[in-house]
N, C-alpha and C positions, 0 to 999 in steps of 0.2 A: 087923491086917487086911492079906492082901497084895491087890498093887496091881495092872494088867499094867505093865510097863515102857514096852512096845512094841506100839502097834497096827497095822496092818497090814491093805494091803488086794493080792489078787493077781490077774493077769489076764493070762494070754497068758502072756510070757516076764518080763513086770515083774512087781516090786514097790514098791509106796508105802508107806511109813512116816512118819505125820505127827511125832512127837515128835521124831522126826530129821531130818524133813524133805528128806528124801531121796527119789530116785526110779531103781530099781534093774533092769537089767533083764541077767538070770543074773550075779548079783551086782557089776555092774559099776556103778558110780552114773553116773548122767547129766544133766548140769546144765541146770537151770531156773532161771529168773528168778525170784525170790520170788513176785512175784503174777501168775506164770503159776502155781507149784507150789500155791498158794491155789486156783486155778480149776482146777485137773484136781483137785484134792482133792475140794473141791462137786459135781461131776460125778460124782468116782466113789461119793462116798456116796451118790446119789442115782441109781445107777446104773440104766438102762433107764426112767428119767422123765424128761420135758422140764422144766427150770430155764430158767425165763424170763430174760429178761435184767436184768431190773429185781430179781430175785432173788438175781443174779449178782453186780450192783453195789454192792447193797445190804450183801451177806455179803464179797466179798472187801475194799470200799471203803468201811468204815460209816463213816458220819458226814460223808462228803466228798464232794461233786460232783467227777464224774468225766466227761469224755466217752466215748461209746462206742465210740469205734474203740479204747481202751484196751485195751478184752476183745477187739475185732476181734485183735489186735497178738499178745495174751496167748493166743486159740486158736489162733493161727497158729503161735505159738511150741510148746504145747504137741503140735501135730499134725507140728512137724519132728522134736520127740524122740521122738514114739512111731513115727516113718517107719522105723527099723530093724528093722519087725514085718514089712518089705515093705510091699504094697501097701494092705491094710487098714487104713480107716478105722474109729478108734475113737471118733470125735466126730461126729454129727451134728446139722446145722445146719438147723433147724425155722424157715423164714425168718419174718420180722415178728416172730418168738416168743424162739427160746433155741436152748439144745442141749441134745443128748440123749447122756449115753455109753451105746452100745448093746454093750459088749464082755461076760462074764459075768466077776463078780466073787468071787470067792473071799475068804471071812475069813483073816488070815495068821496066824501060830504065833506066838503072845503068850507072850516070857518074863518068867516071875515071878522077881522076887528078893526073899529072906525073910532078913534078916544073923540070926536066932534058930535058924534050921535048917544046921545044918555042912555036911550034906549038899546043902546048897546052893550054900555057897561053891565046894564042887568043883565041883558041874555049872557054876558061874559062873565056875570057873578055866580049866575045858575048853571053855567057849565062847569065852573070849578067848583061847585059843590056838587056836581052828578062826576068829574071826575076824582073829586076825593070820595066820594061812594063807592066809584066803579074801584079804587087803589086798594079798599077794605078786602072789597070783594077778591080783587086778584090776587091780595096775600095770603086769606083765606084759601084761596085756591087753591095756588103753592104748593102751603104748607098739606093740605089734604092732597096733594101729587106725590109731596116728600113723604108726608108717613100715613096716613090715613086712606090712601086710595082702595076701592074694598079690594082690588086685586093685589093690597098690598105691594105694588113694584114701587122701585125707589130709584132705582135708574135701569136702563136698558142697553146701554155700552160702556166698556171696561177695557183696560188698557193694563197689562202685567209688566212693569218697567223690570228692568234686568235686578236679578235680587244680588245683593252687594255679599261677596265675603271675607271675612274675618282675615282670610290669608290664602292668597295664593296657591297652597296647596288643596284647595278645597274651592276652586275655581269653575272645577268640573260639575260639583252637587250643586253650586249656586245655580250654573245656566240651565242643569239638567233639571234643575224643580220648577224653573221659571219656564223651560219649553214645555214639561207637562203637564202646567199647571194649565198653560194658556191651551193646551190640548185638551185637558179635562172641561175648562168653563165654555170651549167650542162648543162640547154637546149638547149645550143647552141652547137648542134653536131660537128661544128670544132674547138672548142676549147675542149683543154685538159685540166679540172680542176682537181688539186688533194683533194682527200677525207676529211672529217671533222677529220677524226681516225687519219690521217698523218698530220695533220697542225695542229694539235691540240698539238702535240707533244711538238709545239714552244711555249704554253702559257705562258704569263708570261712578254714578251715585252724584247726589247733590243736584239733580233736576229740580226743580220748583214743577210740583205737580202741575200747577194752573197751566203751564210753558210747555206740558209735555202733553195736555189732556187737547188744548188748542189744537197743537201739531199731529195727534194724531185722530182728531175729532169726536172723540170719547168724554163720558160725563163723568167718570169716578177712576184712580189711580189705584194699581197695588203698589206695594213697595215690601222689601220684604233683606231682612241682613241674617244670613247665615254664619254661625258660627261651633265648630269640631273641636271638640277634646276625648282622645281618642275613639273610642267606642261611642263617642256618647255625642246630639247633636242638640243643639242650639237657635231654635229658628223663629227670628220676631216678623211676622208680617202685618201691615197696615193696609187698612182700604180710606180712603178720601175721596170728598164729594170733593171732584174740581171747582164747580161751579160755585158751593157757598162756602170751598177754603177751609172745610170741615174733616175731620176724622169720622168716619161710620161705624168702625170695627177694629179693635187690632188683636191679634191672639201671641201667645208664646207660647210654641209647642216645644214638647222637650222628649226625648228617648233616646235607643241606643242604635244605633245604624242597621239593624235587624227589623226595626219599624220603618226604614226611610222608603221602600218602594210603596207604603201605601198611605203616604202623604202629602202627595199630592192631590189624591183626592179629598181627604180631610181637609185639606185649605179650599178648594174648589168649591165641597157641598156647605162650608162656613161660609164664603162671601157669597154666593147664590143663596144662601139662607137670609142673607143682612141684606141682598138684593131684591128678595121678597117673591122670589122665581119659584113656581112650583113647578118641580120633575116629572112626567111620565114614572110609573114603577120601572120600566127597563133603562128608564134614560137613567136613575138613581141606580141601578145596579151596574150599569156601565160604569158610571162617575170612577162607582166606589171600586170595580176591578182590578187590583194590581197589573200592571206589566205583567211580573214575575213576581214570584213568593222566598227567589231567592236574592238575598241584600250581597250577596256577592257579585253573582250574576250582574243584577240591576248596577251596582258602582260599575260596573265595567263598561256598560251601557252607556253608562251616563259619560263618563271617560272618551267613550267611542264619539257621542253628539259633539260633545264640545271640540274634539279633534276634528269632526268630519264640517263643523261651522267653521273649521280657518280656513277650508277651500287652497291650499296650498297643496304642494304633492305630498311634502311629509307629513302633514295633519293630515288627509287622507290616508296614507296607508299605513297611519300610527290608530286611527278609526277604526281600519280592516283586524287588525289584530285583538282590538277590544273589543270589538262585535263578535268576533269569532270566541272571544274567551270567552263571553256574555252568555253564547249559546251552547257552546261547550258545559258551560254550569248549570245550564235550565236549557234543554233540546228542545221546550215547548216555548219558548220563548219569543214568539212572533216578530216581537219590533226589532231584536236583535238581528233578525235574517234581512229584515227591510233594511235595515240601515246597513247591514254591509252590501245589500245589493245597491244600496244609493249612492255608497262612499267608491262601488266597482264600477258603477256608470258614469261617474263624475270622473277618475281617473281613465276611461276608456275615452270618452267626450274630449277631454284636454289633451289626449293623445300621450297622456307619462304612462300610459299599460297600451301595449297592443290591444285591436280591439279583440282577438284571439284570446287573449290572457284575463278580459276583463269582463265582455258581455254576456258572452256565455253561462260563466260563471255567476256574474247578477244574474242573470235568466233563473238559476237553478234556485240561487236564494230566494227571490222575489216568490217562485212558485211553492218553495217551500213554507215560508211567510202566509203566504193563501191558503195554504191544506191546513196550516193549526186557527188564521181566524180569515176568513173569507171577507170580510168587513171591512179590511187593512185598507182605506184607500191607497197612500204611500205605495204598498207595495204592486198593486194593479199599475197605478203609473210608473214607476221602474220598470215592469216584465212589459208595458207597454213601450215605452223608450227603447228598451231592447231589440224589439219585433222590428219598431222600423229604422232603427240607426245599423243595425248589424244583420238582421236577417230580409229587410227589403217587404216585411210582410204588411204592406199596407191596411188591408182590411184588418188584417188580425191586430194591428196596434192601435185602430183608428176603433175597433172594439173594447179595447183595455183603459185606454183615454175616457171613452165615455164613459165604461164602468167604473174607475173611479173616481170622476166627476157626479156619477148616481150617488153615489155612497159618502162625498164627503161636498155638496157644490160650494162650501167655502174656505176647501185646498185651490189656494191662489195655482202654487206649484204644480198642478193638474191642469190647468187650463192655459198656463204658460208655455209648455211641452206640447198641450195640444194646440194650441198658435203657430208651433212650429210646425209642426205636422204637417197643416192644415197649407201650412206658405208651402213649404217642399211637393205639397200636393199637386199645386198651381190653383188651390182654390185659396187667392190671397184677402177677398172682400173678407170672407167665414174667417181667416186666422186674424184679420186685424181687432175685428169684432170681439175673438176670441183674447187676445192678450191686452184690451180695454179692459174685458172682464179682471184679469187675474191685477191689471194695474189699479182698477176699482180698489177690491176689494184690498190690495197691499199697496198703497199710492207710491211709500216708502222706501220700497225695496230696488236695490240699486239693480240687482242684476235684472228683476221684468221692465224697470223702467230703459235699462241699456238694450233690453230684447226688446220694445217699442222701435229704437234704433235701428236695430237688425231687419225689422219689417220695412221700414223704411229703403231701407240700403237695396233690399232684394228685389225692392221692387221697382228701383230707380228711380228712388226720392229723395238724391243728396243733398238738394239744400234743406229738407226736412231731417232730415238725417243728422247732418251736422247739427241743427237745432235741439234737437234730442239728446243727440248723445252731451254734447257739451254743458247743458242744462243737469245730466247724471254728473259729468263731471264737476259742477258748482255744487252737488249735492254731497260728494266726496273724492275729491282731486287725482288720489291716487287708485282708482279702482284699474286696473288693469284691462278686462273685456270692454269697458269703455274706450279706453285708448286703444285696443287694438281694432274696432270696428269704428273709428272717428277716423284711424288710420288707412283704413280701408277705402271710407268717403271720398274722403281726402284723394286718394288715386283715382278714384274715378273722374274725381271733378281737375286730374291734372296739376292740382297744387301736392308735388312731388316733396319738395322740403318740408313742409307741411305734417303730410304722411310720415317721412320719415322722422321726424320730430316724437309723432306718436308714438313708432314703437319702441322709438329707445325710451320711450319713458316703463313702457312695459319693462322693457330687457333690466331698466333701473331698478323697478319693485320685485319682476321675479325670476330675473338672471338672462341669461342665454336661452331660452324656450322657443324649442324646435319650431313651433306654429309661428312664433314673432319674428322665426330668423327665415324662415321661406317668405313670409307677408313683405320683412323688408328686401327679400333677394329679387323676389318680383318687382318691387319698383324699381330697385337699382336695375333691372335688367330692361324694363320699358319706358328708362330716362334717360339710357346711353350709356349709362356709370358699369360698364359690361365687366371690370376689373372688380371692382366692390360686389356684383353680382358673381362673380367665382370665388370670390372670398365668402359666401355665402354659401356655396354650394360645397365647398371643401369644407366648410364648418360643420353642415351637416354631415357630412362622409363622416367627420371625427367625432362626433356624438354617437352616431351608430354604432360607434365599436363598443359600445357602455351601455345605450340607453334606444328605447324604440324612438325611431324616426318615422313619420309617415311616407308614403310615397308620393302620396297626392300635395305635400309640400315639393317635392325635389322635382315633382313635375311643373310646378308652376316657373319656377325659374326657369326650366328648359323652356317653357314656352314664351315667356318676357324675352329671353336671347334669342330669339326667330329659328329655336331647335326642334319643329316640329316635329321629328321621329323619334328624337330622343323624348319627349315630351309623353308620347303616346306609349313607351315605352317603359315609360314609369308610370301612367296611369295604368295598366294593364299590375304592376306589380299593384297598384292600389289595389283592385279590385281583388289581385289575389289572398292581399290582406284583407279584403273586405273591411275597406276603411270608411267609416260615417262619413266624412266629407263626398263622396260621390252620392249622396243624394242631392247636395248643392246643384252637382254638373249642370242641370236645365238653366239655373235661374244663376249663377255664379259669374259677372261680367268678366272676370278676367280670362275667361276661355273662349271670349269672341274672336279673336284670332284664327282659332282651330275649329269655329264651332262648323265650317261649312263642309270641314273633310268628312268622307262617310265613314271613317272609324268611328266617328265625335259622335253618330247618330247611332251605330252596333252597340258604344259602351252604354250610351242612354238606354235602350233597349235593354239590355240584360241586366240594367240596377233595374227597371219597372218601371214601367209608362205608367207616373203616379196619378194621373189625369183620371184615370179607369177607377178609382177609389170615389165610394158617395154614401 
């Protein structure tokens, strides 16, 4: 009986051939990840149907728990090799649900081979001589895609791994060249750079490019080792083609730290050079723009990033002080103002600054940041954050969100913020849609994949929730916002030990935290444990004599203990702090107890009926 050899499926300019497992497109093969080539495979059999995701997992991943940014990773990969079709997308993303390949599919030319029929061996001697023709042809290709293509391009995504340094003390220029480097090669619209959150993953040195280009679906690596002796700096960076294992480019720049603020661009406009990319004239004078012209200023800056990336209280307002020096030394200094508005919104957000002592004050940087460059995406999203976490101004933040999302649409961080927005609205379809985007483009990034979570949770979908979030936590165990909204699930769905499990792992990584100590005083108070729940509450009391406590935590405990006037009584103190957590109050389950009393519908009412917002 004969067999086909070769199945075959055809669309556009590809072809896919599972037994060979190849994916071809006018005969040229194009490489995929193994279980990316598994998920465009399921897709295209299933061609013009939605495959859920649980479908998805189940068929490329059986028998294994998987998290799901896996597939996030795996269609991204899949949608950069079909980008050679141009513009057409041939994967659609059906949000909450799956994807759908919507391209038409064609059955392909299945050869039979039969060793009893002679006439067969021929026709099977003439295909391997039209396929050793067609192999000539393809390396020809290739290599005229590698260096000869007349647009000259040599790859068209890049990946800035954490540049390594010399010593510790000089910890701060390494990450601060590596975040503006991957800032500066951003503005060139045809290249695909991946985010600082995903390459940052690799810090530490001694990644094997090919391991690191895979994971974050990129065709070429930098790599880059700094090294300071006094005044004077040291800096080797390397480009590699992941793909053929190759070196492309490597330079040693050398000078005295009075040059370091405009070297980044220098490294940016060299591997965009070796990349074969040509610039707009304004996009080449952007490139080449300093920050600042002052190298004092700028070290302090870069001081400032590296502090405000530990996301802890005291690397944040060890940030505030070096952004303030920063701009103290160059007043014109724009990203200086952005970044202490970012490092005052983040300590207002976590609740270690009242929001009195923090938003406000971002407010004034962010807009000061806008008057010297109006272009600043960053700081539109900060003065946006502000508007509706502290001042209730929906339209006016839900303005600043889009503005800069215009100005920069592949700041992940802009479209994360604005998912939140968008959930607290009550338009939660738009925000889920919206935080796809920013997980798209940053698949990696722990805290937008734990805000997938967060959607989740709000919108009461804990077993989807748990899924998520525990999926960030296989991605890295100790992240804190993870555990404390897994902790949250967890109450919802009643597995109370559970919950509490959760936050002591928080309270393990980053102490007593006011938020983690009301989250666990609520469950102790609506599992009976009413003793542990006033241990809770006197705990707060004694933090307050030191440190800002919120009120909308001391309120949730009152209302776990069936205190509803007390309860009410301390949301009222929230609102006079104008605490960000009452835009929750709508959608926030733990307030369904209280939610029927007509207070619970006055306090709604004076944060803003966010529904009215379009």
């Amino acid at each position: 009986m004969n067999a086909p050899d070769v199945e075959a499926y055809s669309f556009g300019p590809f072809v896919l051939t599972p037994r060979e497992r190849q994916l071809r497109r006018d005969g040229v093969s194009i490489p995929l990840p193994a279980k990316a080539f598994d998920v465009l495979l399921a897709l295209v059999r299933n061609h013009g149907r939605l495959v859920t995701k649980e479908a998805l997992l189940a068929e490329v991943w059986p028998g294994v728990v998987v998290e799901e940014v896996n597939l996030t990773v795996n269609i991204s990969a899949i949608r950069k090799a079909l980008a050679c079709d141009g513009n057409e997308d041939w994967i659609e993303t059906v949000p909450r649900h799956g994807y759908r390949f919507r391209g038409e599919v064609r059955p392909g030319i299945e050869v039979v081979v039969s060793p009893t029929i002679p006439a067969a061996r021929i026709q099977s001697g003439r295909l391997w001589v039209a396929l050793a023709a067609l192999s000539v042809c393809a390396v020809a290709f290739v290599l005229w895609w590698l260096i000869a293509r007349p647009d000259g391009v040599r790859f068209d995504s890049v990946a800035v791994l954490p540049f390594v340094a010399e010593s510790r003390d000089y910890e701060d220029i390494a990450d601060g060249l590596t975040e503006e480097t991957i800032n500066r090669l951003a503005s060139a619209t045809a290249l695909r750079v991946a985010p600082r959150t995903s390459t940052f993953r690799f810090k530490g040195g001694g990644v094997d490019a090919g391991v690191a280009a895979r994971a974050l679906g990129v065709r070429a690596i930098v790599t880059g080792h700094v090294a300071v002796r006094g005044e004077s700096f040291d800096i080797q960076v390397d480009l590699v083609d992941a793909l053929r294992n190759s070196q492309l480019w490597g330079e040693r720049y050398r000078g005295t730290m009075s040059d370091l603020p405009s070297l980044e661009g220098k490294i940016a406009q060299d591997i965009l050079r070796t990349a074969g990319l040509r610039l707009h004239p304004d996009q080449t004078r952007q490139l080449w723009k300093p920050l600042t012209q002052n190298a004092d200023a700028y070290r302090a800056y870069l001081k400032g990033r590296f502090n405000w990336n530990q996301r802890t209280e005291a690397g944040l307002k060890a940030a505030l002080t070096e952004f303030e020096r920063a701009a103290s030394l160059d007043p014109r200094f724009a990203a200086a103002y952005s970044g202490f508005a970012d490092a005052l919104t983040t300590l207002g957000f976590l609740s270690h600054l009242s929001p009195a002592d923090s938003f406000p004050i971002a407010e004034r940087y962010a807009r000061r940041a806008i008057e010297i460059d109006p272009s600043l995406a960053e700081a539109h999203a900060s003065l946006a954050y502000v508007r509706f976490y502290y001042y209730w101004d929906w339209a006016g933040a839900e303005a600043e969100f889009k503005k800069s999302i215009e100005l920069n649409p592949r700041y992940a961080v802009a479209h994360q913020w604005y998912s939140i927005f968008l959930l607290a609205t009550g338009r939660s379809a738009e925000g889920f849609k919206e935080v796809l985007v920013a997980q798209e483009s940053d698949p990696l990034s722990l805290a937008i994949n734990t805000d997938v979570g967060f959607h989740h949770y709000y919108n009461r979908r804990y077993d989807s929730a748990v899924k998520q979030l525990s999926a960030v936590l296989e991605m890295r165990s100790d992240f804190p916002p993870a555990h404390l909204w897994l902790g949250r699930t967890y109450q919802e769905l009643k597995k109370y030990p559970e919950a509490l499990e959760e936050y002591r792992q928080v309270s393990d990584k980053i102490g007593d935290w006011p938020v983690a100590v009301a989250a666990r005083g609520y469950v102790n108070g609506v599992s009976g444990r009413t003793a542990e729940a006033r241990h809770d509450l006197a705990n707060l009391a004694k933090q307050a004599e030191a440190r800002f406590v919120t009120a909308y935590g001391v309120a949730l405990i009152h209302a776990a203990l069936g205190e509803q006037d007390l309860a009410f009584t301390w949301l009222e103190k929230a609102f006079a702090e104008r605490s960000h957590w009452l835009v929750w109050l709508r959608l926030d389950p733990r307030w369904d107890a209280i939610r029927a009393d007509a207070r619970f519908e006055q306090l709604l009412s004076r944060v803003g009926p966010p529904t009215t917002t379009r």
